[in-house]
N, C-alpha and C positions, 0 to 999 in steps of 0.2 A: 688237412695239410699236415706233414710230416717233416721236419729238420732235425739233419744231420750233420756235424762237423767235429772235425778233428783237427790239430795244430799241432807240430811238432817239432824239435829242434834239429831232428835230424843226426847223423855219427859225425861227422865232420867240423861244424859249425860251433861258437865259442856262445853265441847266442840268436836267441829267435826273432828274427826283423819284421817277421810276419806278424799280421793282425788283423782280426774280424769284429765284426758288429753284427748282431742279429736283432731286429727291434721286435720292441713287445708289442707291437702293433698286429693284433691278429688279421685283421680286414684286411687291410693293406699292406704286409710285411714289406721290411727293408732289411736287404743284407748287403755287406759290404766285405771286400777281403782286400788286404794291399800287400807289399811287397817290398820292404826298406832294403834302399842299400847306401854306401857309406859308414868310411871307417869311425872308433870312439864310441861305438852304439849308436853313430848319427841316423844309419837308417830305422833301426828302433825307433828313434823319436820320429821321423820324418813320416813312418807308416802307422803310428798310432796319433799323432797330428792329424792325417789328412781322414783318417775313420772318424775321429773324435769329431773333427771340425765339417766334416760331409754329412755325420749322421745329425747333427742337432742343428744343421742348418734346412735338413729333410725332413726332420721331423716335425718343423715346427713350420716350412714352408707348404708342405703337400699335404694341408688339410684342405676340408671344403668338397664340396659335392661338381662344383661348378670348371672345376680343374678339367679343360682338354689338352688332346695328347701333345700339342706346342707347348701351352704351359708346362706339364709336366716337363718335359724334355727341356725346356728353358730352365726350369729349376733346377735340376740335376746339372746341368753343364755351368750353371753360375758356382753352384757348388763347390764342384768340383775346379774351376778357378778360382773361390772365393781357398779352399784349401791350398791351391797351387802357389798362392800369392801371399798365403801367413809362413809357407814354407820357405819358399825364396826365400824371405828378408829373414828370415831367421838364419839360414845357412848364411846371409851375410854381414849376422852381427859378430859370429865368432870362427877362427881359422879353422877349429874341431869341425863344423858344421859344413865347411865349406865344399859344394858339391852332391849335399844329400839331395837324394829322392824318393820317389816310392811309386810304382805300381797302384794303380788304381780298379776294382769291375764291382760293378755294384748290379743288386737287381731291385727295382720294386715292384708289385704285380697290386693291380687296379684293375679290378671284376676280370674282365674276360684278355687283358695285356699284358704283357712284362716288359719292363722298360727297362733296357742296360745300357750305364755307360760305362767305357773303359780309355783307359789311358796305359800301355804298355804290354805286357806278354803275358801277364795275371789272364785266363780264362776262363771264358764260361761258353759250357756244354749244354744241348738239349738231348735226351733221351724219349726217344716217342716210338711208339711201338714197336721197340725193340732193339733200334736202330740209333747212334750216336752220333751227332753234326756239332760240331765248333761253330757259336752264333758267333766270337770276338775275331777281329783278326788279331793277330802278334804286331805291335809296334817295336821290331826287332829288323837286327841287321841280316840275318838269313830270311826274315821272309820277305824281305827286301831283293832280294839275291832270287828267291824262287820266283819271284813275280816279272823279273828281268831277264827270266829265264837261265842265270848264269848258272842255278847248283838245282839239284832236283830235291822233292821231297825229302827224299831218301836220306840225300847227300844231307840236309840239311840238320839230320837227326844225329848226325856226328861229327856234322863243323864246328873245328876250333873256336870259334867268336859266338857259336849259338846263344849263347848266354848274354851279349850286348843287346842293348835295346835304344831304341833311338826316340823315344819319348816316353817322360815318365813326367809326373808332377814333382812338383819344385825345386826345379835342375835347370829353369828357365823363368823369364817375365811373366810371358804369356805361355798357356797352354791351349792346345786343340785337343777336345776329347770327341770317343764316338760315341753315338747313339743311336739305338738298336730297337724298334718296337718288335716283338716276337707275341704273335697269338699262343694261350696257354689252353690244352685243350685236357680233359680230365686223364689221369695217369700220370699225367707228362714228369720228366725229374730235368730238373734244372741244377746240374752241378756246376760251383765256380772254386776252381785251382791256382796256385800259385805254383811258377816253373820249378820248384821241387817236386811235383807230381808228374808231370810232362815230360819233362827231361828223362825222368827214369823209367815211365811206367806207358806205353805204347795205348793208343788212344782203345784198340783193339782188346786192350786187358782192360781198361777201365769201362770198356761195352759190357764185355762179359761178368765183370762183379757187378755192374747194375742189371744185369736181364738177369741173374739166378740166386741176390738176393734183392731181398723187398724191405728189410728192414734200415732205414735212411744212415744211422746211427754208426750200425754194422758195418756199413760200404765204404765210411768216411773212415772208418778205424784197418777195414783190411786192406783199403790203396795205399795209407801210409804206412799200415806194417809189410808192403807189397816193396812201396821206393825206400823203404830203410832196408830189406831185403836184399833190392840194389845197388846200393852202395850207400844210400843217405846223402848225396855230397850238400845239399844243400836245406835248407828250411822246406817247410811240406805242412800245407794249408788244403785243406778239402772240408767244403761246404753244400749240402745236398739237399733240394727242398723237393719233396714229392708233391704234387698238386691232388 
């Protein structure tokens, strides 16, 4: 197994809201990326809260041999509440705070699984023979709009609001997160991005850096020197795990 990631601030941006977790767990790796927003550096704090507070509640929850795939997927969605819920009341002890949130996609991969959850537009990608499929949907207001048939794909890549998201962790009491089981099959690369790579960089260009190179490292450094290329306008998180 091969990991790759790069993080970036981006031409635009005062600072980087973005945050990852990669665990030192070889067996069972966990990786984690989120997505803060919120003015003061509030999303800074909101998106290294819920990495900090999701990874050491996973690490310490998904031992044991005896774990099935409910368990698992229970544990990760408590998680990811349990961080939903240190956020909230924090955004509501101080007016700085008021309104942060953060992007949530994690993966963890148990023998022959990978287990993703997500909460907002933060994705993640399979890459299998050759070929690129978005396992996440977007909890976003354009793809809100595609599924209602009002704007088309297309349209969607250049809508004013593309950037809104209509669920994110701790902007609310409660949260609904998804959960994803994806069979891992040998090759496979499992990239997970934050919407400064998306926005900029066409799912089609991010095929073609992973089919012509192989080096995991490499691929996470030229998407982001690809969407700084582009304009940068936002923060740019790319995380790659080759199987």
């Amino acid at each position: 197994m091969e990991i790759g990631v790069k993080t970036d601030i981006g031409k635009i941006r005062d600072i980087n809201q973005d945050a990852y977790y990669i665990s030192s767990l070889s067996k069972h790796p966990l990786v984690i990326i989120a997505d803060g927003m919120g003015g003061h550096k509030a999303g800074e704090i909101a998106s290294n809260m819920a990495v900090e507070i999701i990874s050491s509640n996973l690490e310490k929850d998904l031992v044991g041999s005896s774990l099935n795939d409910n368990d698992i997927k229970d544990i990760i969605k408590c998680s990811i509440s349990k961080a939903n819920e240190e956020i909230y009341n924090k955004s509501l002890e101080d007016e700085k705070f008021s309104g942060m949130g953060t992007t949530v996609t994690l993966a963890y991969k148990k023998n022959k699984k990978i287990f993703i959850g997500h909460v907002g537009d933060s994705r993640a990608y399979l890459f299998r023979k050759g070929v690129l499929s978005q396992l996440t949907k977007d909890h976003s207001l354009v793809e809100e709009l595609i599924r209602n048939g009002s704007i088309s794909r297309e349209e969607a890549k250049i809508h004013p609001q593309r950037n809104i998201i209509t669920r994110a962790v701790g902007t609310s009491k409660e949260i609904e997160s998804d959960l994803i089981i994806q069979e891992k099959l040998i090759d496979d690369i499992l990239l997970l991005c934050t919407d400064g790579l998306t926005n900029m960089v066409m799912d089609e260009e991010i095929e073609k850096y992973l089919y012509k190179c192989h080096d995991m490292q490499k691929v996470c450094e030229e998407l982001v020197r690809t969407a700084n290329d582009k304009g940068g306008f936002d923060n740019i998180t790319v995380l790659a795990i080759k199987f």
